[in-house]
C-alpha positions in Angstrom: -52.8 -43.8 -36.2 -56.7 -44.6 -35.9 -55.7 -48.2 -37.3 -53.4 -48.3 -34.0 -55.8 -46.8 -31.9 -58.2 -49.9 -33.2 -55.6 -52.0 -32.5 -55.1 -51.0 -28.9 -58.8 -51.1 -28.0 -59.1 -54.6 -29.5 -55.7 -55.8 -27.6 -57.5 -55.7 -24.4 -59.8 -58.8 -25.4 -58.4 -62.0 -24.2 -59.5 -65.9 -26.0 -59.5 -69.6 -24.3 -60.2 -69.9 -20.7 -58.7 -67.2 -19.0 -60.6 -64.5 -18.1 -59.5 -61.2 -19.6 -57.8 -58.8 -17.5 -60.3 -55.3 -17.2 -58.0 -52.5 -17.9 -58.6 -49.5 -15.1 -58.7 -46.9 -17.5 -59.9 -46.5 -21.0 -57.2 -45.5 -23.1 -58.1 -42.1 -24.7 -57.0 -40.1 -28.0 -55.3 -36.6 -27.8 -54.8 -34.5 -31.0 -51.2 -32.6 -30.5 -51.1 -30.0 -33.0 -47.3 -28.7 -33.7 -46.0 -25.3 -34.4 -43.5 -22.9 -34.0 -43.4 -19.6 -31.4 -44.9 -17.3 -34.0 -48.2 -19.8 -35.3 -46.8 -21.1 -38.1 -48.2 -24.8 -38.1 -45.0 -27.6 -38.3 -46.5 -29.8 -41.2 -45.6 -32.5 -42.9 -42.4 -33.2 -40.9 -41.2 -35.9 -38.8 -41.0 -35.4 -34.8 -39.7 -37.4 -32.1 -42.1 -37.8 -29.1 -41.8 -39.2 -25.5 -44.8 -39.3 -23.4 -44.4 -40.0 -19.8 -46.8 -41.0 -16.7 -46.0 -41.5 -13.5 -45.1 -45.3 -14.3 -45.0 -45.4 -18.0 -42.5 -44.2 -20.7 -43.6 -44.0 -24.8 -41.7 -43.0 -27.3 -43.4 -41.9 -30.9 -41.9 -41.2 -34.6 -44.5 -39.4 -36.3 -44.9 -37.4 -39.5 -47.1 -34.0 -38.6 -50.2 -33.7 -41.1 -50.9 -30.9 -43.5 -52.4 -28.8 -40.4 -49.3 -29.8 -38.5 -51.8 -32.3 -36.4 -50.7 -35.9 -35.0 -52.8 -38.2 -32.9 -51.8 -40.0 -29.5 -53.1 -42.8 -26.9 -53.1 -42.2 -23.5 -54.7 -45.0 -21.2 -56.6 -41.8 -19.0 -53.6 -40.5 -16.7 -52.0 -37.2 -16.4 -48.9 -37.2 -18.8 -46.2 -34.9 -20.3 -44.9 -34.6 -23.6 -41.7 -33.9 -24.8 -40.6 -33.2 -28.3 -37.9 -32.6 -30.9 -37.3 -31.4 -34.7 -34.0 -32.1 -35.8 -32.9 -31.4 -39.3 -31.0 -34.4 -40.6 -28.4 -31.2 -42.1 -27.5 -29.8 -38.9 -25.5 -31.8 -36.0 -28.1 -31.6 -33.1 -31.7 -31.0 -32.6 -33.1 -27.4 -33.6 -36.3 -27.3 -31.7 -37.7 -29.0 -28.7 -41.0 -28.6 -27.1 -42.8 -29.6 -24.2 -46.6 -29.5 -22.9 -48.7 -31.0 -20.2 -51.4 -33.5 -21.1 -54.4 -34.3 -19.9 -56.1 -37.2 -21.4 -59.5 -37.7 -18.9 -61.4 -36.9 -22.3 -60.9 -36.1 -25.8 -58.9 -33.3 -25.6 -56.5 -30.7 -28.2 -53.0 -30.2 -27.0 -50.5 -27.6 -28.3 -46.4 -28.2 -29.0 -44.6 -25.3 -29.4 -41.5 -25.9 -30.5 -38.4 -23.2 -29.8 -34.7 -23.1 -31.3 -32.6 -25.3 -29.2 -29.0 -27.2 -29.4 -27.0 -29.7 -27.9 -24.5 -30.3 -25.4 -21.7 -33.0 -25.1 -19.0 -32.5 -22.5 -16.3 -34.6 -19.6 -16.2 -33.5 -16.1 -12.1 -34.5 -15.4 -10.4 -33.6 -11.4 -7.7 -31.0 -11.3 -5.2 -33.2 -12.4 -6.6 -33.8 -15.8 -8.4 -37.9 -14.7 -11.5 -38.2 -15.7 -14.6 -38.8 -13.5 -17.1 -41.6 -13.5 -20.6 -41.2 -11.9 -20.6 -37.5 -11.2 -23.5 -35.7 -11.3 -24.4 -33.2 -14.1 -27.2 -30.3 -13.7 -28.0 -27.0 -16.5 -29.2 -23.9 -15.8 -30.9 -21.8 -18.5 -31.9 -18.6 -18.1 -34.8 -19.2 -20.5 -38.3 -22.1 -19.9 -39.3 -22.5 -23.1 -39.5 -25.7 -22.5 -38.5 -28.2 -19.9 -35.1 -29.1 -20.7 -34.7 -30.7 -17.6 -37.2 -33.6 -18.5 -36.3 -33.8 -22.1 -32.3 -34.0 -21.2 -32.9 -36.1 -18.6 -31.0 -36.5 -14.4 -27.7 -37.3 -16.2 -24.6 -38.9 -14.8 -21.0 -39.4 -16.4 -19.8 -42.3 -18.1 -16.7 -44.3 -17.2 -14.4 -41.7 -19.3 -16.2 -38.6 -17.7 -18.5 -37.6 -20.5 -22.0 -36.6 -20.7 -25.0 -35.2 -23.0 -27.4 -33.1 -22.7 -30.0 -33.9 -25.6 -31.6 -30.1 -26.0 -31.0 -27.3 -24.4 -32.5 -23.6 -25.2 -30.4 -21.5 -27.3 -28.0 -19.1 -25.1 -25.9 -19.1 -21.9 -26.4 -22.1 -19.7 -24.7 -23.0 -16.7 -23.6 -26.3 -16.4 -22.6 -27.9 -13.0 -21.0 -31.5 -11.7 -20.5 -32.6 -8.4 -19.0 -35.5 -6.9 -18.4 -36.0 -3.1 -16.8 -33.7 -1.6 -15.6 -32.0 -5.6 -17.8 -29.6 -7.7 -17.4 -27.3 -10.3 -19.1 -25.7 -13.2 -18.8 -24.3 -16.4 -20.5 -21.5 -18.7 -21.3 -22.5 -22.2 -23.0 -20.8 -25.2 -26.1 -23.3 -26.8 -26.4 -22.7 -30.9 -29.4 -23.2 -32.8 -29.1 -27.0 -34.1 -25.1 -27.5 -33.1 -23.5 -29.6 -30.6 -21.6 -27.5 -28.1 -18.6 -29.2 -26.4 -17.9 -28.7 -23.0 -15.5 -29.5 -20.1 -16.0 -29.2 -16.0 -13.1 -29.6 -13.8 -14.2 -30.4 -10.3 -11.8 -29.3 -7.7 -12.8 -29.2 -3.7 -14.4 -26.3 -1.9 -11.9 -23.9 -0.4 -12.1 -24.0 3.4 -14.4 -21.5 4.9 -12.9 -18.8 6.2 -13.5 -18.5 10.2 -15.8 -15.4 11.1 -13.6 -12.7 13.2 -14.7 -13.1 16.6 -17.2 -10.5 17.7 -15.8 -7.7 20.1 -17.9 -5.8 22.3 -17.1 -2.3 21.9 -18.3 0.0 24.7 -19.0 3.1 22.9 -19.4 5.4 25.3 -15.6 4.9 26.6 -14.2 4.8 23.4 -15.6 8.3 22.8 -14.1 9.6 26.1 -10.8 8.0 25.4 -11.0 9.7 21.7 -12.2 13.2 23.4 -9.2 13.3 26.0 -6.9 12.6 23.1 -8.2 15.2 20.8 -8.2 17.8 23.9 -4.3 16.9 24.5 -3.1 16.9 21.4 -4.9 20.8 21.2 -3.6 21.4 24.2 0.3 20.4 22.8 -0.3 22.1 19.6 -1.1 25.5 21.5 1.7 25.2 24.2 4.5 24.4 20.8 2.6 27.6 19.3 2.6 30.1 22.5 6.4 29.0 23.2 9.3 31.4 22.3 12.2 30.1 20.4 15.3 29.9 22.7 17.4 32.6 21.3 20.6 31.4 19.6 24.2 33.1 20.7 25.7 34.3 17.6 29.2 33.1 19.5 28.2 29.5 20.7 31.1 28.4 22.6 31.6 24.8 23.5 30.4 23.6 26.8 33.0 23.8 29.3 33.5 21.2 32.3 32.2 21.5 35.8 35.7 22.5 37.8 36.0 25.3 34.8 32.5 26.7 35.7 33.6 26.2 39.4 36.5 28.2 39.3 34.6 30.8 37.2 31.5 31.3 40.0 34.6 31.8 42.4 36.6 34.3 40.7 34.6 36.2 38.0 35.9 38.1 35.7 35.8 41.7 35.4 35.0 43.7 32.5 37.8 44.7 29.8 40.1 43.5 32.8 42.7 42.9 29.7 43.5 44.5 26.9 43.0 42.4 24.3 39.6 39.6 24.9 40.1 35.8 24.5 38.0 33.8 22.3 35.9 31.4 23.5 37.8 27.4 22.5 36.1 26.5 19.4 33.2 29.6 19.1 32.7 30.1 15.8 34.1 33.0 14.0 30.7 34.3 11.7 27.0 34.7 13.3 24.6 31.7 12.5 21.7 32.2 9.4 18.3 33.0 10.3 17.8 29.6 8.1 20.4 27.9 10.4 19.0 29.9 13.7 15.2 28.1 12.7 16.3 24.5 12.1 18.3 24.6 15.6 15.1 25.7 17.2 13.5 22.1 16.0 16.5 20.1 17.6 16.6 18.8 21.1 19.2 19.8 23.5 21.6 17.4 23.2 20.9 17.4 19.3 21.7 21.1 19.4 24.6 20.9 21.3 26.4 18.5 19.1 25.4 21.0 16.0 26.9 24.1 17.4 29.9 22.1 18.3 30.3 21.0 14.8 30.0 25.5 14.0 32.5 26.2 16.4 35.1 23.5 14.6 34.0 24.1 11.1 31.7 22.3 10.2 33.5 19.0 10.5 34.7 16.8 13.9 35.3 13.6 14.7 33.2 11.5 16.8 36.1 10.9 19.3 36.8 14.7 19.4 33.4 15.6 20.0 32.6 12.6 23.2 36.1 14.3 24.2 35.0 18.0 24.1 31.3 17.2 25.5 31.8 14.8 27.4 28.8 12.7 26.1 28.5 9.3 26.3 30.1 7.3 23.4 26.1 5.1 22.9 24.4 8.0 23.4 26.7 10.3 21.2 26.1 8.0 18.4 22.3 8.0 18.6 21.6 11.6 18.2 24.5 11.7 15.4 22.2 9.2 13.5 19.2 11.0 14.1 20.9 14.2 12.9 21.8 12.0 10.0 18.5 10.9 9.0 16.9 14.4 9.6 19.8 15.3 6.8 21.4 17.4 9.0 24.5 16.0 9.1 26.4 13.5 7.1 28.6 10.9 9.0 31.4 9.3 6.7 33.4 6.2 8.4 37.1 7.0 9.5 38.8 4.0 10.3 37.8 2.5 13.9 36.1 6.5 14.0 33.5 8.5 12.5 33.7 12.1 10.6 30.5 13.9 11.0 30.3 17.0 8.7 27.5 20.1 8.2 25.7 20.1 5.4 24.8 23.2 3.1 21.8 23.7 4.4 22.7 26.6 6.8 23.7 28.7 4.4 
């Protein structure tokens, strides 16, 4: 290394007539001593180095000394070194290092080297093709070293592949992007192995809008949920103060308007006839308490049809029924399937008709 040191020095003197070119900066020796994390000194073992400058790139093969020691030329400018150990045994590199140097003067430098691996890989569409010139970046969750700088701004090949020279050992996130497609992957780096990997870039999905911003005014929605809470109150202690409608224990069907006419104008007198008449269709046994509560919960109409269906015997045909109470055919029909679905009653089909019957729960 001195002899090429010597060499370099002596380079810079020109013969014949031209006049030699005056270098602007004195080149410089630094002394790199290698190691590993815990002090142990790397010796006797070939390294790979690249220096790099702002305008210059060198790459060095060296064999570390006993003391682990190796000797570089810098012509005076701030550079950066970064390093690898591979073992010829193992498929990719097991340590890299990285330092800062700054060669102004004679000067020691330090390369610590840490465990690393590599990375091969193909960043392919959705549909499997691969893709050329996409752009590949890693993050590490560990700085070591700069494994940015030693792996280099890498970009696919024609068949979509890449490589990552050293990475540190661990997850690393590796990312590709191409126009408008991007993706990324998760892989695990090994100490010394090469760790294949495969991105599929696919495009963003398409933002979702925002949901437009209403203006509440507060202070109305409070007095509108206020009223409602006050009515519903309100309801609930009318429903509660109310008295059930007593139940006859002889409901008798309703009877038409000329019947109740000519009843208002002659009334009937008390035990006028020896025997009484029954009331058409009352029914013959008083109603359950059970019975008595669930008519309570009916509406009128609702009710009406109900104690017809008691009076008859528990069964009646929808004809019979818009016959007898002289309800509408539509809306006869409606409460019938509202009685249904409150289980109530259970309507069978009967040709053209319908057979509504009670069910047991009355008794």
């Amino acid at each position: 290394m001195l002899l090429a040191f010597v060499t370099l020095l002596s380079s810079a003197q020109v013969t014949g007539d031209v006049p030699p070119e005056v270098p602007s900066t004195i080149p410089s020796p630094i002394y790199v001593t290698a190691m590993f994390p815990n002090g142990t000194a790397i010796a006797s073992t070939p390294i790979f180095i690249t220096v790099r400058t702002s305008d210059t790139h060198s790459d060095y093969h060296l064999v570390t000394g006993p003391k682990g020691e190796v000797l570089l030329v810098s012509e005076g400018k701030k550079a950066f070194a970064d390093a690898l150990l591979d073992n010829p045994s193992t498929s990719g590199p097991d340590y890299a290092a990285s330092t800062e140097l700054l060669s102004y003067s004679f000067q020691n430098a330090t390369l610590v080297f840490y465990p690393s691996g590599g990375v091969v890989g193909r960043a392919e569409d959705s549909f499997g093709s691969p893709l050329f010139g996409a752009n590949i970046s890693v993050s590490c969750p560990t700085h070591s070293f700069d494994y940015g700088s030693i792996s280099g701004g890498e970009t696919t090949g024609r068949g979509g592949e890449f490589s990552l020279r050293a990475l540190p050992i661990g997850k690393c996130m590796i990312s590709a992007s191409k126009g408008e497609l991007a993706g990324s992957s998760e892989i695990a780096v090994k100490q010394g192995e090469i760790t294949s990997a495969k991105i599929v870039l696919a495009s963003p999905a398409p933002p979702v809008p925002d949901a437009p911003i209403v203006k509440d005014d507060y202070g109305n929605w409070l007095l509108i949920g206020a009223a409602f809470i006050l009515g519903a109150i309100a309801v609930a202690f009318f429903i509660l103060q109310k008295k059930p409608h007593a139940i006859p224990t002889n409901p008798v069907a309703r009877q038409t308007p000329q019947a109740e006419a000519e009843k208002a104008e002659k009334p009937a007198k008390r035990n006028s006839s020896p025997k009484k008449q029954k009331a058409p269709h009352a029914s013959q046994e008083p109603l359950s308490p059970q019975a008595q509560a669930v008519l309570n919960t009916l509406s009128e109409r609702e009710r009406e049809i109900v104690l017809f269906l008691f009076s008859s015997g528990g069964r009646a045909k929808r004809s019979q029924m818009q016959h007898k109470l002289l309800i509408p055919k539509t809306s006869l029909l409606r409460n019938l399937r509202a009685l249904e679905r409150k289980n109530i009653v259970k309507l069978t089909p009967f040709g053209r008709n319908l057979l509504a019957e009670l069910g047991d729960w009355h008794e």
